[in-house]
Phi, psi and omega in degrees: 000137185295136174311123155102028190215127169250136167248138191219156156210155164197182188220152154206142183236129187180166206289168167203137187223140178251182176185138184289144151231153190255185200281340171262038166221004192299281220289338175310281169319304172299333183283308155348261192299004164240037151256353183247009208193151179256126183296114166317162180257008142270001162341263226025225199284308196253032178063194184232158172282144178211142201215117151235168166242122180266133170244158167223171181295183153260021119236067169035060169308310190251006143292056127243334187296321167322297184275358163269319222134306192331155173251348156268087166202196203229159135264134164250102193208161167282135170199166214205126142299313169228151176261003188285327174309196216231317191224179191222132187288129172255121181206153215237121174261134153219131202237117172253105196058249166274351186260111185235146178252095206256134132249156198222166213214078175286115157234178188292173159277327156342277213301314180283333168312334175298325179271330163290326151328334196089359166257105172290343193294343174304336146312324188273016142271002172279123205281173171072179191257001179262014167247356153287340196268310198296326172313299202284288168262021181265348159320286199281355171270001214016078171289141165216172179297143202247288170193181180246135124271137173263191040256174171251133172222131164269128179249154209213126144249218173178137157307275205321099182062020181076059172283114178200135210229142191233150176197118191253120156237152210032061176310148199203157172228177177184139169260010191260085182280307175347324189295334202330306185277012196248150210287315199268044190276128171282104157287108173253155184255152161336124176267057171221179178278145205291172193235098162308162159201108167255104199259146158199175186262147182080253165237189175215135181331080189001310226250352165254011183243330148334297204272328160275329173293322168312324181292328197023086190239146176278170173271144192259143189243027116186148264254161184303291181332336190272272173006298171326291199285343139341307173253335155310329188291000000 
């Protein structure tokens, strides 16, 4: 491994469904799930930021596999909790219909700037085989940086089938990716609805598949990244 580089990864695989919510059923809904479910602990009273950066090919393959349709198809993106941290998830979603396979990647923030550049080799000094696989296609695809999503999400779980159910608000974008690390980065928002995303293993908890049906919210056909590119367009 190249000095100066920590690599940590893992994969998980398990269903995922999003749904729009409006603004007189957001608080209604949140109250519902912390009475049935445990508030992350990173949460707290108003949640946490969450900031990624989307790379794409250079003919956007997979925003157009999105807006077709396709029931195969990937994301490619950076994301950050803080900007203050110490390393940064590089992670590759695929998705078949509701089954989704995240794989994730701990790198420096150095290391993502090397990629929003467009130099991918700082992968191939990463142990294991998923950092070559990312190499090989954001190489042969000329992935480049795409847009910034913003938001606050509060999240809620349960042990019981790896259950975790998230509900994202102020949603917020920038085509200024270069911007990605910096605290003042200018965001404009989303005209749309906060967004659930209910990840679980299996099945999902009698008592929270209640609760989102009691909620009568539609399921959404399609993603914050779609939204984005979208409104940038």
């Amino acid at each position: 491994m190249q000095e100066g580089i920590e690599c940590s990864s893992y994969s998980v695989l398990r269903t995922e469904k999003k749904y729009e919510i409006p603004p007189d059923t957001r608080s209604v809904l949140t109250t519902r799930l912390s009475k049935i479910m445990d508030m992350d602990r990173y949460s707290g009273a108003r949640g946490y930021l969450v900031r990624s950066l989307y790379f794409d090919s250079i003919g956007d393959d997979d925003f157009l596999d999105k807006i077709n349709g396709l029931e195969s198809r990937k994301k490619i993106r950076l994301r950050t909790y803080s900007l203050t941290q110490p390393w940064i998830k590089l992670e590759l979603k695929q998705k078949q219909g509701a089954v989704q396979m995240k794989k994730t990647l701990q790198i420096l923030p150095q290391t993502a700037m090397e990629l929003m550049r467009g130099h991918f080799a700082p992968l191939l000094a990463q142990e294991g085989s998923f950092p070559k696989e990312l190499y090989q296609m954001l190489s042969c695809g000329l992935y480049r940086p795409r847009c910034i999503v913003e938001y606050r999400r509060k999240a809620f779980t349960a042990q019981a089938n790896d259950t975790r159910i998230t509900i994202d608000t102020d949603i917020r974008v920038s085509r200024h990716c270069e911007r990605f690390f910096e605290p003042a980065a200018v965001f404009t928002p989303l005209l749309g609805p906060s967004v659930l995303e209910v990840k679980y293993n299996g099945f999902l908890l009698e008592q929270c598949r209640e609760a989102i049906r009691t909620a009568d919210i539609p399921e959404m056909s399609f993603s914050k990244y779609e939204m984005a590119r979208r409104a940038l367009h």
